[in-house]
C-alpha positions in Angstrom: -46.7 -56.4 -20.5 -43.1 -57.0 -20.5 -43.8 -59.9 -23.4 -46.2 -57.6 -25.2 -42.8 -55.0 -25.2 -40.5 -57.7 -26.2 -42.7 -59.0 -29.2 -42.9 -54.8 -30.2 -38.9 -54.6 -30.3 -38.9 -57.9 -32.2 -41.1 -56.7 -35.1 -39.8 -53.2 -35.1 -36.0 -55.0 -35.7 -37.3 -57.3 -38.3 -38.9 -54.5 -39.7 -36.0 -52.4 -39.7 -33.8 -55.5 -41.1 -36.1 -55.9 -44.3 -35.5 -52.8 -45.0 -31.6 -52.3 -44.6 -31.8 -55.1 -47.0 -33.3 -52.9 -49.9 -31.3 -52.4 -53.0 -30.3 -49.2 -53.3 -31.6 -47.3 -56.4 -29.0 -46.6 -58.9 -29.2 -44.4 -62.1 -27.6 -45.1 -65.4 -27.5 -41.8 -67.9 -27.2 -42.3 -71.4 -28.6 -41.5 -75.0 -25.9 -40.0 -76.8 -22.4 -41.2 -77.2 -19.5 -41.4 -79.9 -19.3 -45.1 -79.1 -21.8 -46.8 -80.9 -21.7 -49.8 -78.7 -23.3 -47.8 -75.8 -26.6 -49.2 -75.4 -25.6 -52.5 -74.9 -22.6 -51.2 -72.4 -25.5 -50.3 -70.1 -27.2 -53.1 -70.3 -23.7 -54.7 -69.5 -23.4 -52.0 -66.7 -27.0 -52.4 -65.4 -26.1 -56.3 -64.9 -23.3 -56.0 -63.5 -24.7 -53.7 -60.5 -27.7 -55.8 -60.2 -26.1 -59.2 -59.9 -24.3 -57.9 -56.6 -27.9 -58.1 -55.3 -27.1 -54.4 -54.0 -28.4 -52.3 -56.5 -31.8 -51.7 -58.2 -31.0 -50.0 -61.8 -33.1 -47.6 -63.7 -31.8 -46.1 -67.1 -32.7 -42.8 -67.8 -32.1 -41.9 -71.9 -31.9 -38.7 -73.5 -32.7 -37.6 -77.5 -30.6 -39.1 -79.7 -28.9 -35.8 -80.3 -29.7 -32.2 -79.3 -30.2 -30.3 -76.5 -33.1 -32.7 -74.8 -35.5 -30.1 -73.2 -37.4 -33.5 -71.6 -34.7 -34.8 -70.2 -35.0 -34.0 -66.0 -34.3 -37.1 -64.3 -35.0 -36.7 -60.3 -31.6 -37.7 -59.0 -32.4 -37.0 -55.2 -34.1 -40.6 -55.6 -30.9 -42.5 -56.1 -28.0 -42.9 -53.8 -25.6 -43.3 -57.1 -25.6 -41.9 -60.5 -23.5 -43.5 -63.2 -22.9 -41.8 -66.7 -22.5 -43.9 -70.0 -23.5 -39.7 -71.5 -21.3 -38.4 -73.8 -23.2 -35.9 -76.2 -25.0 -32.7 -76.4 -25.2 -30.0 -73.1 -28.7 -30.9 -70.6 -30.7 -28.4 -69.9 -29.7 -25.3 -67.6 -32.0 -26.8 -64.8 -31.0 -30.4 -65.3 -27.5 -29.5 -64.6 -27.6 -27.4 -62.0 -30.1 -30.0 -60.3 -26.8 -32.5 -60.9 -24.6 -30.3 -59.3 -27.1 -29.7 -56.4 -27.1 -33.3 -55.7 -23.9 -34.2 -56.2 -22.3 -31.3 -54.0 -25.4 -32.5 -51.5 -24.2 -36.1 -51.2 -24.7 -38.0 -54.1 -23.0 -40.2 -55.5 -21.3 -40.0 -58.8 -19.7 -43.0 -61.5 -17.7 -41.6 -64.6 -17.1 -44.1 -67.2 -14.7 -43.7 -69.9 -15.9 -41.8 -72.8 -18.7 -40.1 -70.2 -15.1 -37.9 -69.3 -15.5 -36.4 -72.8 -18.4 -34.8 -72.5 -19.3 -31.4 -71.0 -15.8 -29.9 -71.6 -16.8 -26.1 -70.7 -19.1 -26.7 -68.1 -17.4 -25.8 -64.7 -18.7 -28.2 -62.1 -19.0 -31.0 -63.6 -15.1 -30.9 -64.6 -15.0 -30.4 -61.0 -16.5 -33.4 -60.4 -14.9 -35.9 -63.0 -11.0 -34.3 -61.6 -9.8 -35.2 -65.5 -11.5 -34.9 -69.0 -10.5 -35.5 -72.4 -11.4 -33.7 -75.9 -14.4 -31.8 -75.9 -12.5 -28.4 -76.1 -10.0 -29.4 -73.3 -6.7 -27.7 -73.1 -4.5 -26.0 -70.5 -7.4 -23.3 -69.6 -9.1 -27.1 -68.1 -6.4 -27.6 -65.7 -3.4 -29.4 -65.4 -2.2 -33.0 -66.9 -1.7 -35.5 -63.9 -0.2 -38.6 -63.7 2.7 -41.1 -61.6 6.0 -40.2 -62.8 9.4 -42.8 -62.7 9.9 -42.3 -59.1 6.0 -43.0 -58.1 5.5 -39.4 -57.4 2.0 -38.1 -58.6 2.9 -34.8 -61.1 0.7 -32.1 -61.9 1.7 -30.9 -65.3 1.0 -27.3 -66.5 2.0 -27.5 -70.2 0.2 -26.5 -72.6 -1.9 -28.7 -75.5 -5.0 -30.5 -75.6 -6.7 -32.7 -73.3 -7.1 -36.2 -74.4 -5.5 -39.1 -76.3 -5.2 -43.0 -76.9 -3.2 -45.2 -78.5 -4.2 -48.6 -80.4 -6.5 -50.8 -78.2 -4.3 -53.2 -76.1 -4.7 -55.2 -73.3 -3.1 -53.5 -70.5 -1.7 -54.1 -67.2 -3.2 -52.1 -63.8 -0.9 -51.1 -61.2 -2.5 -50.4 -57.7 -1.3 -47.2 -56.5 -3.6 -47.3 -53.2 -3.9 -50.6 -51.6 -5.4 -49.3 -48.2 -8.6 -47.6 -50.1 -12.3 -49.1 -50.0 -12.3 -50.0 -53.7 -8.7 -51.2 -54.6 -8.6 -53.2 -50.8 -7.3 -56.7 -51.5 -6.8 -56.6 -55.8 -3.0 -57.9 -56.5 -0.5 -55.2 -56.9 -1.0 -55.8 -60.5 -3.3 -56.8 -63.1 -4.0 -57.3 -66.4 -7.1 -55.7 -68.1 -8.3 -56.2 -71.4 -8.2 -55.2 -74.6 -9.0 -51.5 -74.0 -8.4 -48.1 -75.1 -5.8 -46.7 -72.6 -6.5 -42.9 -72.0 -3.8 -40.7 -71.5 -3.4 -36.6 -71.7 -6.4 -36.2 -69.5 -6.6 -33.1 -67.6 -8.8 -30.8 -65.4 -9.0 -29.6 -62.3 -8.0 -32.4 -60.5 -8.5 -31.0 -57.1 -9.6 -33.4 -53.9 -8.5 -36.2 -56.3 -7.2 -39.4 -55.2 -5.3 -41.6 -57.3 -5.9 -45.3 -56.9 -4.5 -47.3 -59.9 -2.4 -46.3 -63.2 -1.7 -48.2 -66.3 1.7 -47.2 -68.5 1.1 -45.9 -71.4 3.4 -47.3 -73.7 4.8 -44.8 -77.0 5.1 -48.1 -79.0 0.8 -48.2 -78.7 1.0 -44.6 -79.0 0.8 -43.4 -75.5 2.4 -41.0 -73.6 5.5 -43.2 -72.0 3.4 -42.1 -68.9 1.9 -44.3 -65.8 -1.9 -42.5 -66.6 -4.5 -42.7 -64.0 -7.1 -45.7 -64.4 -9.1 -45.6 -60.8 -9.3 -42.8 -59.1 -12.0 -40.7 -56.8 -12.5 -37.1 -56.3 -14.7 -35.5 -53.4 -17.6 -33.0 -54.0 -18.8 -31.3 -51.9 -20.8 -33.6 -49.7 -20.7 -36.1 -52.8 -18.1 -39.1 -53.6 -17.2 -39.3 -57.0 -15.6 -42.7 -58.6 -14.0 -42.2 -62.1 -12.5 -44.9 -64.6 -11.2 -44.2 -67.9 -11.8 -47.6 -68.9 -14.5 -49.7 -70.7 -14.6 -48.6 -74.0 -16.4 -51.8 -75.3 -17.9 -55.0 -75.3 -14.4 -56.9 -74.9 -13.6 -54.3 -72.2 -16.6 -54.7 -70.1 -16.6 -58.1 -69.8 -13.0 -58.0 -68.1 -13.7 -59.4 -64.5 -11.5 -56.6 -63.5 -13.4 -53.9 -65.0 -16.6 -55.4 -63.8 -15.4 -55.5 -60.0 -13.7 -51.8 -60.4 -16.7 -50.6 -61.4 -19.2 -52.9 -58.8 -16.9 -51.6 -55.7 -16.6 -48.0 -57.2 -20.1 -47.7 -57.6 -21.1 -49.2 -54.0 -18.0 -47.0 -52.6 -19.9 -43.6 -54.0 -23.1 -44.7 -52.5 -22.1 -45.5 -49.3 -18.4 -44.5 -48.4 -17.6 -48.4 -47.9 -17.2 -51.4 -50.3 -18.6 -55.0 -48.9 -17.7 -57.2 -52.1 -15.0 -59.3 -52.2 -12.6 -59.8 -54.8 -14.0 -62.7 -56.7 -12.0 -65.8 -57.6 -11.4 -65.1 -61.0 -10.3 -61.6 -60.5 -7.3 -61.3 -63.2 -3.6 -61.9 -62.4 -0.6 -59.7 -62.7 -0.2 -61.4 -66.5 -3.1 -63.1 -66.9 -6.7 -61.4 -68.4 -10.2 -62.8 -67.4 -13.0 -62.7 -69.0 -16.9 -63.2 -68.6 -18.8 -63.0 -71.9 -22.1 -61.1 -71.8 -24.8 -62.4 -73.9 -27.3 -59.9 -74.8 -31.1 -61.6 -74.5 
């Protein structure tokens, strides 16, 4: 009998180990986007999560422009949603099933140009904490960024929300060492050739700020330290936004790759297991991995 027991607890633990071990489903939105190079960024994206060997990756893709009345993906079946989207309004009740999952404890990954989109929907401005274009101006919330002294400023002036300079490479500066997605990166480190957003504002609230790049006025910047990493709580949800990756060249930065490989595992599960891989770039130094599409 007591055999027979142990044999039952050993079976229901390897049972229960198999399935701890189960990717978790991830969601990639896209379809429409001012950046032509989108569909193979999410193929770039979709590799990048799957090679952790933590994430399974479906891709959900709307109309190539419009309103896309078919378009009602059932997010309560992934523990992370990541938007390459930046185009026409979803229907009424695909966004407010978003928000419903979101505020209920999904997790949420903003890429660059997906901050564009949606500019006078309410939550999801909420959500992203910072937007650019699409309509954006003072009415959207404040500018934020790290000032001289290191201090993080909310700026009320008025103008509108959104702006880069020339592309660049550009160096990261860690402003949160002790957070689940920035843990163990050098202080500093050089990304690459990128578009460097600046002017973006929103809401901003239950934002966290994790790293900044400077802006510099000679690339046509700001002259600003502009966030780069940063997360913003929703209701129940966790909600990891970078401005960067606006192309090929971009997302092939190791940097990128592992900010976006952490963020995404962070907003799925509230802790980040990877390491910081070997090649991870230096305070004045770029890496890169080349993606070959097959």
């Amino acid at each position: 009998m007591v055999r027979r027991l142990a044999l039952a607890l050993l079976a229901t633990f390897c049972l229960t180990s198999v399935a701890s071990a189960e990717p978790l489903k991830a969601l990639i939105v896209d379809g429409q986007n001012n950046h032509g190079v989108w569909p193979t960024t999410t193929k770039m994206m979709k590799k990048y999560l799957e090679e952790t060997g933590l994430f399974s990756v479906d891709v959900a893709t709307t109309a190539p422009k419009g309103t896309d009345d078919n378009f009602k993906p059932d997010f309560k079946k992934y523990a992370v949603v990541i938007s390459n989207y930046n185009g026409d309004a979803w229907p009424a009740e695909t966004k407010q099933a978003f928000v419903d999952y979101v505020k209920n404890g999904g997790g949420f990954v903003v890429v660059h140009a997906a901050n564009n989109s949606f500019g006078d929907w309410k939550e999801y401005n909420e959500m992203i904490g910072l937007g650019g274009w699409g309509g954006r101006s003072e009415a959207s919330g404040p500018y934020v960024y790290i000032n001289a002294d290191g201090k993080l400023v909310r700026d009320e002036s008025k103008g509108r929300g959104g702006n880069h300079g020339s592309q660049h490479p550009f160096q990261i500066i860690v402003r949160d060492a002790k957070h689940p997605v920035t843990a163990g990166m050098p202080g500093e480190w050089m990304h690459m050739n990128d578009e460097l957003y600046d002017l973006l504002r929103g809401p901003a609230e239950n934002m966290t700020v994790l790293a900044t790049a400077f802006a510099d006025k000679s690339k046509g910047g700001t002259g600003r330290h502009e966030p780069m990493i940063f997360t913003v709580s929703y209701g129940k949800g966790r909600v990891f936004h970078t401005p960067m990756g606006h192309g090929k060249d971009s997302q092939e930065c190791v940097g990128f790759m592992t900010t976006l490989q952490r963020g995404t595992e962070w907003a799925a599960t509230g802790k980040v297991t990877q390491k910081i891989p070997s090649d991870f770039p230096t305070a004045d130094k770029t890496s890169a991995r080349k993606f070959e599409e097959k």
